[in-house]
C-alpha positions in Angstrom: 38.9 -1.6 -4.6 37.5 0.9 -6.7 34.9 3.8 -7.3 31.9 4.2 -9.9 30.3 7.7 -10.3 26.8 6.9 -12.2 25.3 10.2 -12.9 22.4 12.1 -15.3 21.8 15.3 -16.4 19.0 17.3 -14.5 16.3 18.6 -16.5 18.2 17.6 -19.6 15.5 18.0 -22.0 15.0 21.4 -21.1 18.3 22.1 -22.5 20.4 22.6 -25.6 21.5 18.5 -25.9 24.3 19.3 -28.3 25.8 22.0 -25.9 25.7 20.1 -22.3 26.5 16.8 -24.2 30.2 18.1 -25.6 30.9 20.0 -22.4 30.0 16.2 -20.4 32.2 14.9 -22.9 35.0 17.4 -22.1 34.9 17.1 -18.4 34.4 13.3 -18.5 38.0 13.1 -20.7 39.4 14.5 -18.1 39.6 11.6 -16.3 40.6 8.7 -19.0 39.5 7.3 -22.5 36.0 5.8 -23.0 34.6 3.5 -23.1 37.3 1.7 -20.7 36.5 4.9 -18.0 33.6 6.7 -18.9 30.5 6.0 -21.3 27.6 7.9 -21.7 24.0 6.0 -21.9 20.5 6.2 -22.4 21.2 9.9 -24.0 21.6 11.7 -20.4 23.2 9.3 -18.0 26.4 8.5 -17.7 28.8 6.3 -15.9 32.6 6.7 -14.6 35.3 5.0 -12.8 37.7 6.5 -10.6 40.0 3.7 -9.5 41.6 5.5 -6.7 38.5 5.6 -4.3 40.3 8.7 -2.4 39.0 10.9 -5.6 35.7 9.8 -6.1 34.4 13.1 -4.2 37.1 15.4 -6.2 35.4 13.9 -9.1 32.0 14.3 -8.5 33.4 18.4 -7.4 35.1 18.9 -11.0 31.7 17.6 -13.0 29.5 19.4 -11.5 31.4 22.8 -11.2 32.3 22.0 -14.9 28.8 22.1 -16.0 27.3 24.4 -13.7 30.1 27.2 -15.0 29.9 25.8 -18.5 26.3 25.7 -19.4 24.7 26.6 -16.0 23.5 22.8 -15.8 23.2 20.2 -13.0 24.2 17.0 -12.5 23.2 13.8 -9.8 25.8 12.0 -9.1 26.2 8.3 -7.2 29.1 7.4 -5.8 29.8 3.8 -5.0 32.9 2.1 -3.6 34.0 -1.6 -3.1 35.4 -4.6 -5.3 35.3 -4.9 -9.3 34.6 -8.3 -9.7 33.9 -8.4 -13.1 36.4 -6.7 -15.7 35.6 -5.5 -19.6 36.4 -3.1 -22.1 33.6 -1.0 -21.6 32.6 0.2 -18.1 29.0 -0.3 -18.4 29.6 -3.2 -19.0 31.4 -4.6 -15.8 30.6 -5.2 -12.6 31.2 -6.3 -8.5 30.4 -4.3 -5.3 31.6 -0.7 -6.8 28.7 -0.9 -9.7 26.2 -2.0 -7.5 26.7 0.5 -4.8 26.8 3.1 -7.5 23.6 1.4 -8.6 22.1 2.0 -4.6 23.7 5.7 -3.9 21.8 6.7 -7.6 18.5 4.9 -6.9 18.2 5.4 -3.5 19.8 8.4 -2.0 19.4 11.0 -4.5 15.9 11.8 -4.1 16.8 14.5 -2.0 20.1 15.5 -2.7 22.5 15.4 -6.0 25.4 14.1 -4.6 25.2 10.6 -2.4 28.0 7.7 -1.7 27.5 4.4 -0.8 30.8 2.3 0.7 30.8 -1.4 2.6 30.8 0.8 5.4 27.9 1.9 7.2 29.5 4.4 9.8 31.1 6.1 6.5 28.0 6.1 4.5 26.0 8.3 7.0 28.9 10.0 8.6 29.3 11.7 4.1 26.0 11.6 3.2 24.9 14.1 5.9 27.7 16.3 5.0 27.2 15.7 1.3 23.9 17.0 2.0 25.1 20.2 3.9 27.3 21.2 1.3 24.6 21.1 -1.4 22.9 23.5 0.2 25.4 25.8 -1.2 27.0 23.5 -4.3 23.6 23.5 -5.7 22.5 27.2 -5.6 26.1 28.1 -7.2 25.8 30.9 -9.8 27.6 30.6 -12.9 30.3 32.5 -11.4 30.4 30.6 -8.7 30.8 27.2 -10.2 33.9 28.7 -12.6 35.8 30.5 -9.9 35.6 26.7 -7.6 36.1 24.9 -10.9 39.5 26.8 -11.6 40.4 26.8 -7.8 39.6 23.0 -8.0 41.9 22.6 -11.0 44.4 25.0 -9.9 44.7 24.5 -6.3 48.2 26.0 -6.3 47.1 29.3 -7.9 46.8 32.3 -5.7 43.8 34.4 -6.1 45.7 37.0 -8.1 46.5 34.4 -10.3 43.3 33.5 -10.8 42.0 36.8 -11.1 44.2 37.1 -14.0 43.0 33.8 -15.7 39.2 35.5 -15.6 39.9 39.2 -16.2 38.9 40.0 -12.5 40.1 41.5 -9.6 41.7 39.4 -7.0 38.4 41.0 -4.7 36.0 39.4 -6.6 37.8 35.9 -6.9 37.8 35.9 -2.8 34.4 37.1 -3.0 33.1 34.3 -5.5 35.2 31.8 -3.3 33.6 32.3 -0.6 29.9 32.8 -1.7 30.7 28.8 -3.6 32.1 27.5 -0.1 35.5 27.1 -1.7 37.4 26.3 1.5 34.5 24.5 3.5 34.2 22.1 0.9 37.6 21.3 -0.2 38.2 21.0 3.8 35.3 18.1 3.1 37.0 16.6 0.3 40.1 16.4 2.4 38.2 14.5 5.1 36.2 12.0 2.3 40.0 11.4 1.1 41.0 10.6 4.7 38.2 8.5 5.8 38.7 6.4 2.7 41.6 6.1 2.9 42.6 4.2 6.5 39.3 1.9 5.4 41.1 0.5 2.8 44.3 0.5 4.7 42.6 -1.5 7.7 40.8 -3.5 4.6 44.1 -4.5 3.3 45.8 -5.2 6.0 42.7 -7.3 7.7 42.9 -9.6 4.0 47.3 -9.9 5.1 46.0 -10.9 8.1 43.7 -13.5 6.8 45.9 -15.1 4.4 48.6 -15.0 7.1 46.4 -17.1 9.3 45.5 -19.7 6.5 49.6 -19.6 5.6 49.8 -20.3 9.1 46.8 -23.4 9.1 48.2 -24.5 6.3 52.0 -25.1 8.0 50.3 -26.2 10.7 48.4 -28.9 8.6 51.5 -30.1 6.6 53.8 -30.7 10.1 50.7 -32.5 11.7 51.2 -35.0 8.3 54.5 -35.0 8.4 54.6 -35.9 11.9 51.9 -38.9 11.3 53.6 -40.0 8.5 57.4 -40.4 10.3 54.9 -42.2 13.1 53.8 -44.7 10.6 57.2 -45.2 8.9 58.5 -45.9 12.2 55.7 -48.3 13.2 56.5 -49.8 9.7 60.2 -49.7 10.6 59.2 -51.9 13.9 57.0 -54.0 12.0 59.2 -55.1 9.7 62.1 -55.4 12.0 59.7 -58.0 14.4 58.9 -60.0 11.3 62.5 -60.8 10.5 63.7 -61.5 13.7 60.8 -64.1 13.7 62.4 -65.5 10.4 65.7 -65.4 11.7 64.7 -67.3 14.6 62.2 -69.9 12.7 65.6 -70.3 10.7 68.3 -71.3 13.0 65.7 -73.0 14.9 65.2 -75.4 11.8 69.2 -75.7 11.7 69.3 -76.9 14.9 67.0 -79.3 14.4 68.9 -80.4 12.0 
């Protein structure tokens, strides 16, 4: 399995393209080479693939803290999860479940929020989306302060506050204070339960297909001692056959000697 992120730019036009463009660029890199990864399309969209599903969300978290801090911009993003069917160079230009879940989450979901996911799962869809959706309600109204003090927690999740402080020329007050005000612990306390939930699906996913092909092994052994077991039957009845025939000849013989 795998994830697709397919995202735009909100309100691109009303922004400096050149600017938000480079700093999309800079945060997609992040997460491989294009155009095997990432690609940018149709000027403001854009689409990547995370191929361990568990960071799909962490994803989603770094690009739009990354623009939000960078140029004060805002991103949709759909996330789709399931099977790549269909592999190429360039990942606009593949496809399976992932893409078209992606395709879904984008289309469908984000009329009301930025951030959406869409899974085989239905329990897993709902059970995210409606805390996707209670999240935004801070993620979205993120100062640029806000965004860069969660983008460099994000980033740096081993850095203390002081630490941080030092990173932005602040005091190690107003890094707690920007923390909070962006939801910093709340939402990585999300992301924690998205990579969770994700996860044991796939585990119970994998281990449902080791099941299956165990049980087809299994037909299949079945199948072949069945065969074998007809086929030493008619080798045996072949055995008997034969063995009848030539004791009629042997007996037809010495008969004719005898008569002799």
């Amino acid at each position: 399995m795998t994830s697709i992120l397919t995202g735009d730019i909100i309100n691109s036009r009303k922004k400096d393209d050149n600017f938000w463009l480079e700093t999309l660029k800079e945060a997609l890199s992040t997460f491989g080479d294009s155009p095997k990864y990432w690609q940018i399309y149709r000027g403001d969209s854009f689409q990547l693939e995370i191929e361990n599903c568990e960071n799909a969300f962490y994803a989603a978290l770094k690009l739009k803290s990354h623009l939000k801090s960078t140029v004060d911009i805002d991103v949709r993003i759909g996330i789709g999860i399931g099977e790549k069917e269909f592999n190429t160079p360039e990942v606009t230009a593949s496809n399976g479940e992932a893409f078209i879940n992606s395709g879904y989450a984008f289309d469908t979901y984000l009329k009301k929020q930025t951030i959406a996911i869409k899974t085989p799962w239905q329990e897993v869809d709902a059970e995210l989306n409606i805390a996707f959706d209670l999240a935004l309600l801070t993620m979205d109204s993120w100062t640029k302060n806000s965004a860069e003090v969660f983008k460099i927690s994000l980033e740096k999740e081993n850095s203390t506050q002081n630490e941080i402080a030092a990173l932005l020329g602040i005091t190690q007050g107003r890094v707690s204070e920007r923390q909070k005000r962006a939801g910093f612990e709340p939402i990585m306390k999300l992301e924690k339960r998205f990579r969770k939930i994700i996860n044991q699906k796939i585990k119970k996913e994998m281990e449902f297909q080791v099941y299956e092909e165990n049980d087809i092994l299994s037909d299949t052994i079945k199948k072949l001692k069945v065969r074998t077991e007809n086929r030493k039957k008619e080798m045996d009845n072949f055995k008997y056959t034969l063995n009848d025939e030539n004791n009629v000849k042997i007996e037809n013989i010495i008969k004719k000697e005898k008569s002799k």
